[in-house]
C-alpha positions in Angstrom: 148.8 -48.1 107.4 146.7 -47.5 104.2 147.3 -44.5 101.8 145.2 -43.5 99.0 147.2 -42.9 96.0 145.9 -41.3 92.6 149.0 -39.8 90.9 152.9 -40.5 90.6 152.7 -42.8 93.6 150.6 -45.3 91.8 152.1 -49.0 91.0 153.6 -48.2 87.4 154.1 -44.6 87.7 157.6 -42.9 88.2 157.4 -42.0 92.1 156.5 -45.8 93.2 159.6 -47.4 92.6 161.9 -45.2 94.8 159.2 -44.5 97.4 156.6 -47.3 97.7 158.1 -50.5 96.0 159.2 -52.8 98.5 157.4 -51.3 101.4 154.0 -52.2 100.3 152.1 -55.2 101.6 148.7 -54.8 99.4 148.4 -52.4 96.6 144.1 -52.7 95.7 142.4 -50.7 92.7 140.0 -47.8 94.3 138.2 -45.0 93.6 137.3 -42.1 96.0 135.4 -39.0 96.1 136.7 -35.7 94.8 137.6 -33.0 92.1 141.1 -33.9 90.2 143.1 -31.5 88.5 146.2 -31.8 85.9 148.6 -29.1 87.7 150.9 -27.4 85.8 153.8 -29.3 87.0 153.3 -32.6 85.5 151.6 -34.6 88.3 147.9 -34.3 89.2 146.0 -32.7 92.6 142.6 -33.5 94.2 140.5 -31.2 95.8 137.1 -32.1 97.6 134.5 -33.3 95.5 132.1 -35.3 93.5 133.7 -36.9 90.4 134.9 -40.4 90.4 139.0 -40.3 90.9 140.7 -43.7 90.6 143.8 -44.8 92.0 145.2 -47.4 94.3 144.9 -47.9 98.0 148.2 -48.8 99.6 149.0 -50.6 102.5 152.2 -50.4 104.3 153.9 -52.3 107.1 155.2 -49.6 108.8 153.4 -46.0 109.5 157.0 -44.1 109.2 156.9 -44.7 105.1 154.3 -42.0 105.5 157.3 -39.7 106.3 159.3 -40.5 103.4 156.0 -39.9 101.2 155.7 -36.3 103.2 159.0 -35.4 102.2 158.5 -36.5 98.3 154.9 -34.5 99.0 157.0 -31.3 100.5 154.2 -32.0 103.3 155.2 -30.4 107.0 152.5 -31.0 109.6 153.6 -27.9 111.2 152.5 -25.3 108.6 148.8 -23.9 107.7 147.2 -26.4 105.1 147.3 -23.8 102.3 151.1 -23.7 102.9 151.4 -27.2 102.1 151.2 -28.5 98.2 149.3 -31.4 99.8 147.3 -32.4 103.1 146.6 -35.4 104.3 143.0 -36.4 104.8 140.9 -38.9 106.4 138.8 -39.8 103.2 136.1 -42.8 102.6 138.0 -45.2 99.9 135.9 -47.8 97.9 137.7 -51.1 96.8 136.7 -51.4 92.7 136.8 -55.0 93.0 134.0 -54.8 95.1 131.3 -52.8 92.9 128.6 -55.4 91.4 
């Protein structure tokens, strides 16, 4: 399973250690499309957009690491979205390595 990461979760940042380190099988520099904000809570959000927002794109072994990350996230699948602090997305992701 691959999960694009842009804040706290990145490799280096204090949320990977205890949540991704170990479970991650490829971590790749990428960029996506989208809007990111500086929330007043110390960690960054990303809204739909057109900026360039760089981060890492994940890949796990197993799919149920996503449900440790929900938990971090505060992320219940059966709430509204605006109840959530986060939703997950099915986004296009673009491996920076790969840009000419």
């Amino acid at each position: 399973m691959k999960v694009f990461v842009y804040g706290t979760l990145k490799p280096g940042e204090a949320n990977y250690q205890p949540y991704c380190a170990g479970k991650v099988v490829e971590a790749v520099r990428a960029y996506t499309r989208g809007q990111l904000f500086d929330l007043p809570l110390g960690y960054p959000g990303m809204t739909p957009g057109n900026e360039r927002v760089e981060g890492f794109l994940l890949t796990f072994a197993e799919s149920g690491v996503l449900a440790f990350i929900d938990q971090l996230e505060g992320y219940n699948s059966q709430r509204p979205p605006k109840q959530n602090e986060y939703n997950r997305r099915v986004i296009q992701v673009y491996n920076i390595s790969d840009e000419p």
